[in-house]
C-alpha positions as CSV (number, residue, x, y, z in Angstrom):
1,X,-17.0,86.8,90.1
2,X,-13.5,85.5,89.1
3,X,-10.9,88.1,88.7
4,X,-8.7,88.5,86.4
5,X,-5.1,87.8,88.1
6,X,-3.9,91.6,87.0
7,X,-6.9,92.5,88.6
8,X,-6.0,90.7,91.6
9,X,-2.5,91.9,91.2
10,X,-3.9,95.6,91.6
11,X,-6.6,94.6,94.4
12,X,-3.7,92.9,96.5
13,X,-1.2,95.8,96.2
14,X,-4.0,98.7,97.0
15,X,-4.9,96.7,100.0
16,X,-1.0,95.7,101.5
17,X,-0.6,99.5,100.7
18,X,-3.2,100.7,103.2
19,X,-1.6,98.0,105.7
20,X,1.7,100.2,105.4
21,X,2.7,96.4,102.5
22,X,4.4,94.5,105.4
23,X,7.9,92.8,104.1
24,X,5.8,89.4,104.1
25,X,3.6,90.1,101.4
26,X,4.5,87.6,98.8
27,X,4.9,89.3,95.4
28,X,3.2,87.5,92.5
29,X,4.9,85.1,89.6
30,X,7.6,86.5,87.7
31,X,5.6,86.6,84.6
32,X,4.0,89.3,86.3
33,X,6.8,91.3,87.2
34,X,6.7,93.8,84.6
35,X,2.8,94.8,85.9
36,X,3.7,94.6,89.6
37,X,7.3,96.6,88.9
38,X,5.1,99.9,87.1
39,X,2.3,99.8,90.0
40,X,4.9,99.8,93.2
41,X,7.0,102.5,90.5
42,X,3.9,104.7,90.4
43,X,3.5,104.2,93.9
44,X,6.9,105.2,94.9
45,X,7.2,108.4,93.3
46,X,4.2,109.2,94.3
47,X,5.5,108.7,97.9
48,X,8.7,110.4,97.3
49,X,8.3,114.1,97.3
50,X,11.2,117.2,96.6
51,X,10.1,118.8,100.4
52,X,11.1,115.2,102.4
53,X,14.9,115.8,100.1
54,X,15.3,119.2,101.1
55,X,15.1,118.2,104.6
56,X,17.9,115.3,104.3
57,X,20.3,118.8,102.7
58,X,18.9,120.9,105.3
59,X,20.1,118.5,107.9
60,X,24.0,117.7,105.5
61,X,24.0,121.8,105.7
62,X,23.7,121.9,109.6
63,X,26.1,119.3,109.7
64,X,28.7,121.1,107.5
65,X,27.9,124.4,109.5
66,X,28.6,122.9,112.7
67,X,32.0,121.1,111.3
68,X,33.9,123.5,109.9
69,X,32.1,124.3,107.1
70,X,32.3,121.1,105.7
71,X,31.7,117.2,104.9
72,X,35.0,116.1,103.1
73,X,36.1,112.1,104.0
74,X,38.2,112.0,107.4
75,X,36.8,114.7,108.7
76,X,34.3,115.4,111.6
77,X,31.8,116.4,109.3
78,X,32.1,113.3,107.1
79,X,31.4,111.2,110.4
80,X,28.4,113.2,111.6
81,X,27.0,112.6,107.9
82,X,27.7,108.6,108.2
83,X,26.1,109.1,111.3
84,X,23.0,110.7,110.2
85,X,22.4,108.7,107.0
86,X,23.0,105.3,108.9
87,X,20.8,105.9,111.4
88,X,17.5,106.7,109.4
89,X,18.5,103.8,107.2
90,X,18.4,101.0,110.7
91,X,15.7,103.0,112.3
92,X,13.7,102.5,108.5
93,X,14.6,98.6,108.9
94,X,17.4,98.0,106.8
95,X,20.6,95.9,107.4
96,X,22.6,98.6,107.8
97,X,26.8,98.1,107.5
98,X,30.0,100.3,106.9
99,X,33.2,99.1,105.1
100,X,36.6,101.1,105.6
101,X,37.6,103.1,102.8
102,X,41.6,104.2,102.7
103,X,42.8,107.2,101.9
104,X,46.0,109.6,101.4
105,X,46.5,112.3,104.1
106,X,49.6,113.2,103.1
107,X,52.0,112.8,100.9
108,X,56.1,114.1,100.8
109,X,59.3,113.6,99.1
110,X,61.7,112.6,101.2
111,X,65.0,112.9,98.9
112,X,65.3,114.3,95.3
113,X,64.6,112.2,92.5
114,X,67.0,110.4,90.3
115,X,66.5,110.1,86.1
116,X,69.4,109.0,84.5
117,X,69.8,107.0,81.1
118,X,72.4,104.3,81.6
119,X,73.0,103.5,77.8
120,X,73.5,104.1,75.1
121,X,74.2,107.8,75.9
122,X,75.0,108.3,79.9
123,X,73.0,111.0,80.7
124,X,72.0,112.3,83.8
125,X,68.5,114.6,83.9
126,X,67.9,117.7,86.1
127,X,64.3,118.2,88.4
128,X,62.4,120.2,87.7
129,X,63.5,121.6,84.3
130,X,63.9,118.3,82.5
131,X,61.0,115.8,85.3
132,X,59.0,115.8,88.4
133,X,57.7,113.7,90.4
134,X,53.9,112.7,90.0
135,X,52.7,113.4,93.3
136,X,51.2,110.3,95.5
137,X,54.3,108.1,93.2
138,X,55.4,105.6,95.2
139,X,59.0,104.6,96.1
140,X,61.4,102.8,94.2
141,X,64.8,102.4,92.4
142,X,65.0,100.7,88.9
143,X,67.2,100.1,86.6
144,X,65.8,98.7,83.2
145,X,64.8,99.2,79.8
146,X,62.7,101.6,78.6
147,X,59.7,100.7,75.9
148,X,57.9,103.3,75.0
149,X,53.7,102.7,74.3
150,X,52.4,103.6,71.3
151,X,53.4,107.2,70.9
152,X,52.5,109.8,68.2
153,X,55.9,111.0,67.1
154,X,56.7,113.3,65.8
155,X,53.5,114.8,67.9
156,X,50.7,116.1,65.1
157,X,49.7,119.9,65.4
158,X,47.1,119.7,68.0
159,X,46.7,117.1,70.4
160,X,45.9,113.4,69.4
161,X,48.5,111.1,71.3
162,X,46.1,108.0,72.9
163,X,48.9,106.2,74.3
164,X,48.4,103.9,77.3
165,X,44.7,104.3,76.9
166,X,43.8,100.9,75.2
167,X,44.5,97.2,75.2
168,X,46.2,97.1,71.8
169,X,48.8,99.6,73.5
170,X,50.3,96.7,75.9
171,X,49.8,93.8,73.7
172,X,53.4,93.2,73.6
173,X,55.0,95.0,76.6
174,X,57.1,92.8,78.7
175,X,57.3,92.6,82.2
176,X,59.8,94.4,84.0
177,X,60.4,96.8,81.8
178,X,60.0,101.0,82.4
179,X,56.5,102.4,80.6
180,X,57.2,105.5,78.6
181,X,53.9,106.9,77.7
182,X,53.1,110.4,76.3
183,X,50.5,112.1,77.9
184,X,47.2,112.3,75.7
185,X,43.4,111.4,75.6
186,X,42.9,109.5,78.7
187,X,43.7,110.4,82.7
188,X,47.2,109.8,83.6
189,X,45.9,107.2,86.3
190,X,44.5,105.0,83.6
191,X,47.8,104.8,81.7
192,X,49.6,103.8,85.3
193,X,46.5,101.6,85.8
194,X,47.0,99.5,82.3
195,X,51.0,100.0,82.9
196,X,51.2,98.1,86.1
197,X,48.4,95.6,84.9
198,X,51.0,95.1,82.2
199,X,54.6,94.3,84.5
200,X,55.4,97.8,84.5
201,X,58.2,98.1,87.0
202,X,57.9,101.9,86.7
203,X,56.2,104.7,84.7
204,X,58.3,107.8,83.2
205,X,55.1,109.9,81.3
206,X,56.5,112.7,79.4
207,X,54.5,115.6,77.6
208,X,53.1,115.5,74.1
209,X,54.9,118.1,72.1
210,X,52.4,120.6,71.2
211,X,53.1,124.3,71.6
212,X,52.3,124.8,75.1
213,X,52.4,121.1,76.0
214,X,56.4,120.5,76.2
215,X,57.5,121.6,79.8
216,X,57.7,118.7,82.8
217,X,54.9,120.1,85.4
218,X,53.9,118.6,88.5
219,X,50.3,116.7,89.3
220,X,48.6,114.5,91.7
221,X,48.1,111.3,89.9
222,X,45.4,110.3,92.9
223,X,46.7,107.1,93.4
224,X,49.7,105.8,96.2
225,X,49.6,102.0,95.6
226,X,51.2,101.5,92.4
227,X,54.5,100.8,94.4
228,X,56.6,102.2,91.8
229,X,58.1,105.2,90.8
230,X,55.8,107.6,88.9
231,X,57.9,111.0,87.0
232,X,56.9,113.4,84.4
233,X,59.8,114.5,82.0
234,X,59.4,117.4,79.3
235,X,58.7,116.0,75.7
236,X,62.0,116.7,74.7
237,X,63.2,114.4,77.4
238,X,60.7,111.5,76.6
239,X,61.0,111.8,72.8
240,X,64.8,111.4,73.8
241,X,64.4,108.3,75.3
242,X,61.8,107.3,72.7
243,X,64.3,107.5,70.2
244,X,66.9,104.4,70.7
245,X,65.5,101.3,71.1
246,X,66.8,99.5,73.7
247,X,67.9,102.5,75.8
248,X,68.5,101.6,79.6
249,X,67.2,104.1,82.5
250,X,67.4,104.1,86.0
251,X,64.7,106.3,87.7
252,X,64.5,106.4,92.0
253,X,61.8,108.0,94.0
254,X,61.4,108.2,97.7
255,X,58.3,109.0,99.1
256,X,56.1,108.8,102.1
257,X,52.5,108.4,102.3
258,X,50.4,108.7,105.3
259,X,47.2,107.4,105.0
260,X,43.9,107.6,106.8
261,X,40.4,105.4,107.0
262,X,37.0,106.7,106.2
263,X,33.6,104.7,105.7
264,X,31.3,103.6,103.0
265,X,27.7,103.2,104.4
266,X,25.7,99.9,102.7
267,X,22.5,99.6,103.6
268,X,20.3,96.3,102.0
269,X,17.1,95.2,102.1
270,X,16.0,92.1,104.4
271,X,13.5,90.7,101.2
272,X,14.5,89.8,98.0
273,X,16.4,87.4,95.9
274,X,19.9,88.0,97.2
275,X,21.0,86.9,93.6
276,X,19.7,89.2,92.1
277,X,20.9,92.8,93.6
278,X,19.8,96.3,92.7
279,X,22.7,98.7,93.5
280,X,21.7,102.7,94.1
281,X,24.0,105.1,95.2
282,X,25.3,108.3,95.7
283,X,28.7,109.3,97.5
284,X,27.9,111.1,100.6
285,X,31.6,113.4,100.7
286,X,32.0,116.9,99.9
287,X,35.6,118.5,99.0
288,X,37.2,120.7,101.8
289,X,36.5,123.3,100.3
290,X,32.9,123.7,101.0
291,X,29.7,121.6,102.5
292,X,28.9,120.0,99.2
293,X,25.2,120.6,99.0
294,X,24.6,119.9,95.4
295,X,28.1,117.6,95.5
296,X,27.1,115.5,96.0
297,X,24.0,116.1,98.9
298,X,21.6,116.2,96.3
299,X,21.7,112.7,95.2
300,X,22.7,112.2,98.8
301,X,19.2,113.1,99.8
302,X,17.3,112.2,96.7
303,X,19.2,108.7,97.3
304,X,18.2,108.3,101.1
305,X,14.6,109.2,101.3
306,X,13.8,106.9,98.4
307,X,15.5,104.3,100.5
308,X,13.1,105.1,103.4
309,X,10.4,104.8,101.3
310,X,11.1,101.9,100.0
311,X,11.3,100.6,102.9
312,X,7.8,100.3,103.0
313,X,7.3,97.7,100.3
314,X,8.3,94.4,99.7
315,X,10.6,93.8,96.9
316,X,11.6,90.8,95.0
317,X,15.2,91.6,93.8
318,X,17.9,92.9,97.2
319,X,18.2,96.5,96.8
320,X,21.4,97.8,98.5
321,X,21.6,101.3,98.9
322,X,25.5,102.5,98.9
323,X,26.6,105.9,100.1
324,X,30.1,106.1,99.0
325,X,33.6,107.9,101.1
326,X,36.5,109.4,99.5
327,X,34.5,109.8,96.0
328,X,36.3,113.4,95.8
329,X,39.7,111.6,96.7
330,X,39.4,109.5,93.5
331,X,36.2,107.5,93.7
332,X,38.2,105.6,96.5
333,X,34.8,104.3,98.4
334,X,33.3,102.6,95.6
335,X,36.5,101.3,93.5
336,X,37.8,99.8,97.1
337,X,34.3,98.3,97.8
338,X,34.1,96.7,94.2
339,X,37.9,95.6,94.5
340,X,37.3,93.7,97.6
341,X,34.1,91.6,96.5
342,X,34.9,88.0,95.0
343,X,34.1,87.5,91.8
344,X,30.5,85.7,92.9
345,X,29.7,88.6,94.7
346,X,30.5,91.0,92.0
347,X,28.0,88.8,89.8
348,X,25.0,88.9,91.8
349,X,24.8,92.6,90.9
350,X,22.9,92.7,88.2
351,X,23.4,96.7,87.6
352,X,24.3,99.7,89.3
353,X,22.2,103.1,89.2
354,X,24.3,106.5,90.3
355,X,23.6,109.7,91.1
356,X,26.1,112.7,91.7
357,X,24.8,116.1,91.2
358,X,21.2,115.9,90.5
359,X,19.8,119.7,91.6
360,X,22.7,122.1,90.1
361,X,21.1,125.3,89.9
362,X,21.5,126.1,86.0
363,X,20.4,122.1,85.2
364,X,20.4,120.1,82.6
365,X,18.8,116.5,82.6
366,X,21.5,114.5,81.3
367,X,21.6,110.6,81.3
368,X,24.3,108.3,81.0
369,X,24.7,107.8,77.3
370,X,24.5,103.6,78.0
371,X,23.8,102.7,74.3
372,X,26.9,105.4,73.4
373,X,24.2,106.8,70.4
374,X,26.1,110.3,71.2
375,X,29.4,109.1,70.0
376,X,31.3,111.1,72.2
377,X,34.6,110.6,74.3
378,X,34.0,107.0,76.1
379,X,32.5,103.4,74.9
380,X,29.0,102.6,75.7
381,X,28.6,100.8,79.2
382,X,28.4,97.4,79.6
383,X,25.5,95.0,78.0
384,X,22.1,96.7,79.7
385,X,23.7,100.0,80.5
386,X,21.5,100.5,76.9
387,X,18.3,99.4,79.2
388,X,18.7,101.4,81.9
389,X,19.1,105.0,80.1
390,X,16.2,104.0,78.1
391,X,14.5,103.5,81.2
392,X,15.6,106.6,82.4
393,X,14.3,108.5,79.5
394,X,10.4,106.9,79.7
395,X,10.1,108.9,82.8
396,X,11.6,111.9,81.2
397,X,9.1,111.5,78.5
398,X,6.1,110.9,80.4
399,X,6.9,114.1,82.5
400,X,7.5,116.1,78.6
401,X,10.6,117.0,80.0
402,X,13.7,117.3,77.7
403,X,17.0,115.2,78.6
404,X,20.2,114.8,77.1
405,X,23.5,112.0,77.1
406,X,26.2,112.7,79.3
407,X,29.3,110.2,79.0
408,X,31.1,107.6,80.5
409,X,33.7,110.0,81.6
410,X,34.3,107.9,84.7
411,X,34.2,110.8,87.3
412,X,31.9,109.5,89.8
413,X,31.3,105.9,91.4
414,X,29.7,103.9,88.0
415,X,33.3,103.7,86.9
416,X,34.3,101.0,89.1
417,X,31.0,99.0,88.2
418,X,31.3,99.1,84.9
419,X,35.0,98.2,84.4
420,X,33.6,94.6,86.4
421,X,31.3,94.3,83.6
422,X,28.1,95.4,85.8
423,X,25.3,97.9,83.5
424,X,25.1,101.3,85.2
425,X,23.1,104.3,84.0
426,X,22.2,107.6,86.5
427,X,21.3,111.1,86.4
428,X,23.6,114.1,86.1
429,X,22.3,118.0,86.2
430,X,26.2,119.3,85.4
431,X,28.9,120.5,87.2
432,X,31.7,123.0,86.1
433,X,30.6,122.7,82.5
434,X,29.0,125.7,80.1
435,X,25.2,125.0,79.4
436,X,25.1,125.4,75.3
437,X,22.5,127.4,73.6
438,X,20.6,124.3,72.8
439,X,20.2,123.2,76.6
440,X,18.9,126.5,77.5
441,X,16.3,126.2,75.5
442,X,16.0,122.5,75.8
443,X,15.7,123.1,80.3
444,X,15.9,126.9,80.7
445,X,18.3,128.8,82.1
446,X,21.4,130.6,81.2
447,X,23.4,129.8,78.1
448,X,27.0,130.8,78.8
449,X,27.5,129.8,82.4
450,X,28.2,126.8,84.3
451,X,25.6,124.4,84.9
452,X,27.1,124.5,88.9
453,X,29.3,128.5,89.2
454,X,30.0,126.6,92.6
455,X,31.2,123.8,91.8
456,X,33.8,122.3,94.5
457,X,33.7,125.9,96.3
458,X,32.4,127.3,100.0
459,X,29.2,128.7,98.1
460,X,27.7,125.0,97.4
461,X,25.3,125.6,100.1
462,X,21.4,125.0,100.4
463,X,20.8,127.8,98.1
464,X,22.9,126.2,95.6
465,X,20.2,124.2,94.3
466,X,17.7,123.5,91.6
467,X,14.4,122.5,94.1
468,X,12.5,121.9,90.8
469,X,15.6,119.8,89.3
470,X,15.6,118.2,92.8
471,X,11.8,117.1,93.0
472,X,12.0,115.8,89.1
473,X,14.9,114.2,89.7
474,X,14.1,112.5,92.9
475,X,11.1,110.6,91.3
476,X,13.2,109.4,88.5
477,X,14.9,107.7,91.4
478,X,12.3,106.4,92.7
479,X,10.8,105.2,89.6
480,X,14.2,103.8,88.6
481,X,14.6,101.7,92.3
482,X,11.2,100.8,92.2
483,X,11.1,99.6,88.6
484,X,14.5,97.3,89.1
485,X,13.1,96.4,92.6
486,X,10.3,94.3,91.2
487,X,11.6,93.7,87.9
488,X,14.9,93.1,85.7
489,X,13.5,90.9,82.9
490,X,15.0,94.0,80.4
491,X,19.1,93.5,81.8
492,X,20.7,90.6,80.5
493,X,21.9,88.1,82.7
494,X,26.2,88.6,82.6
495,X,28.0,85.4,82.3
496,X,29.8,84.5,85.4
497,X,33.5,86.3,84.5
498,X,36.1,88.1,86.5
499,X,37.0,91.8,85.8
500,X,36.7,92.8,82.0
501,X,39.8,94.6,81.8
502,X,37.8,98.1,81.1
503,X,39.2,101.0,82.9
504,X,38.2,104.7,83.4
505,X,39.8,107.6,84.2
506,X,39.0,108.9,88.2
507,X,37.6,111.9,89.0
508,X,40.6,113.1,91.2
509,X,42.7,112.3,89.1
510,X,44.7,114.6,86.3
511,X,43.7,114.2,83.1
512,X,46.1,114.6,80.0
């Protein structure tokens, strides 16, 4: 009897199953993606299980135990944790690479700073009462007119200022000139980030004007290569300057950075259409402060043994499995990674799939708002960001488990993806955050509290963690990676374009 060819489809895949599916088996046409990509999906998942994960975070906790208690980039503990993931990833058959990731070990003032406003009115400003250095500012001395970006002034009654934060702000700035930007809305690193895309030849930010928002304060901005001097004066200070067009300023910083290397770890399939890449990840770093086990070893773990069973199968689109460095330092691993691909190689990644705190012990299932039907805080993500939440949310469904949108907030590796123009969508249980009273009844749990009470603190060990959130979670993965793997008929094909100008704010970074 003839079969059907779906029916040889399914016949094919049970029997390269039983022969462990050897890399050479040739998947069928693509017109048949969308069958082949739900059978491998379903087989995935069903090969990924929540007691393989907690293995991987048992093995991250010994590591932090024997390191001093933790995995944060440049440490011994970080290394050990390269180690370990890279070497189940070559001894699962993957290409297997690192690429350096820099990073600020330190950072001083060398002299005090110098904010003086050379005309109209000669005035010379005092540190700290009237500004501050931005820690991790560069060095510099520059003399030259100020133009302030679209401020709110006078400020309204509570906080609304959005200068610096969009396109229209630096439509007509002129090269050469110093930013003055009140703080508002967006991180203070995506205002420097649009200022020196703009010709900034320095940044002077000064506070909004609210009750309780007027003084000059000191904060890490989370970013040393700017090259120019970065201060914070008072609002009375910036309005001041604000206030006379055409008003001259000198502003000198000197500063020292010392800076150290830490690695990403990439590992790609040998199969598949290497023009077509799937992109999963997870950054393997934990802050100082603590061995990280739900930040971020649970998508750490959830990340890896999907990749090792994976490995199993054949695949027709590359799947590259990134575990990202320096993500607590200010998504450093994956924003220096992106940076340094050309343009071609930025476009053969068709999306990117992220996953950064996916067991916290009071959970919610939350899923990167692609389409932006929430309407909160950020933009949808790029063209198929839509596609993969919806995708996302099928498994969800299937399971009758509730989920939720979480934004674009840009504190974890998507950000870098997306502001190239690449879709991303993920999975995010919450972090500091309060669970609402509709969540707890939504997941269960406790209304009131923090999705993650140990968030970026000693006590995020391996009892930190949801094993139920862990287990759902991880098959979403898999279903995701498996789905994407075979088949991305549902992401649009992006036009071949450099970066699209997008930027988010970091998640070391201050926010205003």
């Amino acid at each position: 009897m003839r079969l059907s060819l779906r029916q040889r489809v399914v016949r094919a895949v049970t029997l390269a199953t039983a022969l462990a599916l050897p890399l050479a088996f040739a998947p069928p046409a693509a017109a048949q993606s969308g069958p082949v990509a739900d059978i491998f999906a379903k087989l995935l998942e069903k090969s990924v299980t929540g007691a393989n994960v907690k293995k991987h975070l048992n093995a991250l906790q010994s590591i932090a135990d024997a390191n001093g208690g933790n995995r944060a980039a440049g440490t011994p503990g970080y290394d050990a944790s390269v180690a370990y993931v890279a070497g189940k990833l070559r001894k699962a058959g993957y290409r297997v690479s690192t690429t350096d990731v820099q990073f600020p070990k330190s950072w001083e003032e060398l002299s005090p700073p110098v904010l003086e406003q050379v005309a109209p009115t000669p005035t010379t400003y005092a540190t700290p009462a009237d500004f501050v250095t931005v820690i991790s500012s560069g060095s510099g001395d520059v003399t030259a007119e100020v133009q302030v970006v679209d401020p709110t002034l006078p400020p309204t009654p509570t906080p609304s200022s959005t200068a610096g934060c969009e396109a229209a702000d630096w439509a007509g700035f002129v090269p050469g000139r110093i930013a003055l930007i009140q703080r508002g809305t967006c991180s203070y690193a995506q205002k420097a980030d649009n200022a020196k895309a703009a010709g900034a030849a320095a940044v002077i930010f000064f506070n909004e004007g609210q009750p309780g928002r007027t003084d000059a304060y000191a904060f890490d901005i989370a970013e040393w290569r700017y090259g120019f001097p970065v201060v914070f004066t008072s609002f009375a200070v910036g309005s001041d300057l604000a206030d006379s067009p055409g008003t001259r300023v000198r502003v000198r910083t000197d500063t020292k950075v010392e800076l150290g290397t830490t690695r990403n770890v990439i590992a790609e399939t040998r199969g598949g259409d290497r023009d077509d890449v799937v992109m999963v990840g997870a950054h393997l770093d934990s802050v100082h402060e603590g061995p990280g086990i739900n930040d971020n070893g649970s998508g750490t773990a959830a990340v890896l043994e999907v990749a090792l069973r994976l490995s199993h199968f054949p695949v027709r689109n590359k799947v590259r499995f990134a575990f990202w460095g320096a993500e607590e330092l200010g998504i450093l691993g994956s924003e220096q990674y992106v940076a340094e691909l050309s343009p071609a190689e930025r476009d053969r990644i068709r999306l990117y799939l992220n996953f950064d705190m996916v067991a916290s012990p009071n959970h919610a299932y939350k899923l990167y708002d692609g389409d932006n039907s929430d309407n909160v805080g950020s933009p949808a993500g790029p063209e198929g960001s839509a596609q993969i939440e919806k995708r996302l949310a099928r498994f969800f469904d299937r399971r009758r488990l509730g989920h939720v949108g979480t934004d674009f907030d840009g504190r974890s590796d998507y950000g870098p993806f997306i502001a190239n123009g690449i879709p991303a969508g993920g999975i995010f249980t919450g972090a500091e955050g309060i669970k609402t009273e509709a969540e707890a009844k939504l997941f269960g749990g406790q209304a009131g509290v923090a999705y993650d009470s140990c968030y970026h603190q000693a006590c995020d060990t391996i009892t930190n963690i949801n094993a139920t959130a862990l287990d759902v979670n991880a098959d979403a993965i898999a279903v995701a990676t498996a789905t994407y793997a075979f088949d991305l008929s549902s992401i649009p094909r992006r036009a071949a374009t450099a970066a699209t100008g997008t930027t988010v704010p970091l998640k070391g970074a201050s926010v205003s």
